[in-house]
Structure formats: structure tokens, C-alpha cells
C-alpha positions in Angstrom: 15.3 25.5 31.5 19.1 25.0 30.7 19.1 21.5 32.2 15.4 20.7 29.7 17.7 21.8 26.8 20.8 20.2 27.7 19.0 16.7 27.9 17.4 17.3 25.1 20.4 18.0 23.2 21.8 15.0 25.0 19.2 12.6 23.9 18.9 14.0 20.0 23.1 13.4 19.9 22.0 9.7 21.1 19.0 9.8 18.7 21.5 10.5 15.7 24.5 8.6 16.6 22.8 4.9 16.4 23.6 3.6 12.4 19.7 3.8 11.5 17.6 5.9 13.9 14.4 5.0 11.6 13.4 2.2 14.4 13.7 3.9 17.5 9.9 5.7 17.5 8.3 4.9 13.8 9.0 1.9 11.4 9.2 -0.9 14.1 9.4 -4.7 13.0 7.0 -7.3 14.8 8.1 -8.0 18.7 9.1 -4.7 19.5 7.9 -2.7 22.5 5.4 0.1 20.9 3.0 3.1 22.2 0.5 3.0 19.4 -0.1 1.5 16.2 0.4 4.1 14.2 4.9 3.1 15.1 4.6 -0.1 14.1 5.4 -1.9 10.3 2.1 -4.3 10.8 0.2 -1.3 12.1 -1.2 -3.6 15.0 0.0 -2.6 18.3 -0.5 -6.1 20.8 -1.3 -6.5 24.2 -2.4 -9.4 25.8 -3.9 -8.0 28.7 -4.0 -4.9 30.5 -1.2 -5.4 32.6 1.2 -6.4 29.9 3.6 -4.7 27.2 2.3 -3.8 23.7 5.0 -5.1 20.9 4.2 -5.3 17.6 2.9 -7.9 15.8 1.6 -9.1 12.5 -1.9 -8.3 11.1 -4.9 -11.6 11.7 -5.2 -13.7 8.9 -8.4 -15.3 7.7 -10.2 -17.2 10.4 -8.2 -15.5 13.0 -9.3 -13.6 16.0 -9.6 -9.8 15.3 -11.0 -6.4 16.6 -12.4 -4.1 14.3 -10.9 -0.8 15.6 -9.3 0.8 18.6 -9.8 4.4 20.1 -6.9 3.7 21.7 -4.0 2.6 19.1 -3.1 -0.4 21.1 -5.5 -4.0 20.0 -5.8 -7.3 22.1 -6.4 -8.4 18.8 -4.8 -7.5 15.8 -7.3 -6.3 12.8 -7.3 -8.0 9.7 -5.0 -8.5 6.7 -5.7 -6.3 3.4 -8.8 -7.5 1.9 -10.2 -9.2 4.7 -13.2 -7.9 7.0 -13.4 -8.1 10.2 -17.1 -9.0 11.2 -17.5 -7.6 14.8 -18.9 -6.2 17.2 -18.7 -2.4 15.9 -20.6 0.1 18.4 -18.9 2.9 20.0 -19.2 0.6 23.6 -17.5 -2.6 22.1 -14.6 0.2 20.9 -14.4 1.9 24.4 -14.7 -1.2 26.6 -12.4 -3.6 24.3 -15.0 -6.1 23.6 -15.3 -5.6 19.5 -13.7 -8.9 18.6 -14.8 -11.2 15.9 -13.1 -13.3 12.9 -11.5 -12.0 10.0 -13.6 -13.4 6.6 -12.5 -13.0 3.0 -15.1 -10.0 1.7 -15.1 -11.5 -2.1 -15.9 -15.0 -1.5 -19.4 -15.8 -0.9 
């Protein structure tokens, strides 16, 4: 239990010492390596396959590939920009197996 504490003390020491700690876990910029969504800027959390790093990229833009939501935190596509819509696949199996791609579309234009 001392040797848990010790390297925990240890790691928050290393934690506090770089000049801003605010992009080690939360607040990360596109390209970085990422967990879940929910750490990045963009709030999209890429992968490319299953096999390969997330990092962080940038939100689809209109006419771009996207997936409507994730149980998972981590896309193979990005979602959508504010005020786009993502017109997918949206069942509970397209979320679960990955397949809920589609395009991002403007919602006001007709």
C-alpha cells in the first residue's frame, strides 16, 4: 500500500510540475493520443480501424463522412459540426457494431 501511495505521489509531483497540466488528460488539441471523446477540444475521438490509436481530430463538415453517436467515446467517424445533422443509420445495432455512418447535411436548408 506504501509503494501505491508513493507512486502516486510521484506521478501527481510530475502531474504539477509540467508549465500547463490542463493537456495531459482533458483539453486535448487535434492529433493527440485520446481515451474517449469526452478529453478532446473537437469532442471527436478518431480511429481508423480497430487496431490503430485514437487522436483527436476535428468535427465532419458538410458532406463529410460521419457517425451519429458512439457507446463507446471513440468514432471511426467524427460527428458533425454545430448545426449540421448527421443522417444515419441510428439503431441501437448500427451504435454497438460501428456501422451508423452517413453524411453530415445542413438541417435549415431545404
Amino acid at each position: 500500500m506504501e509503494k501505491v501511495l508513493v507512486l502516486l505521489l510521484v506521478a501527481l509531483a510530475v502531474a504539477y510540475a509540467v508549465p500547463d497540466p490542463r493537456g495531459l488528460v482533458i483539453n486535448l488539441d487535434d492529433g493527440e493520443l485520446c481515451l474517449n471523446s469526452l478529453q478532446c477540444k473537437s469532442r471527436c475521438c478518431h480511429r481508423s480501424s480497430g487496431l490503430s490509436l485514437a487522436r483527436c481530430m476535428p468535427q465532419a463538415s458538410e458532406n463529410s463522412e460521419c457517425s451519429a453517436k458512439t457507446l463507446y467515446g471513440v468514432y471511426y467517424k467524427c460527428p458533425c459540426e454545430r448545426g449540421l445533422t448527421c443522417e444515419a443509420d441510428k439503431t441501437i445495432v448500427g451504435s454497438i457494431t460501428n456501422t451508423n455512418f452517413g453524411i453530415c447535411h445542413d438541417a435549415g436548408r431545404a
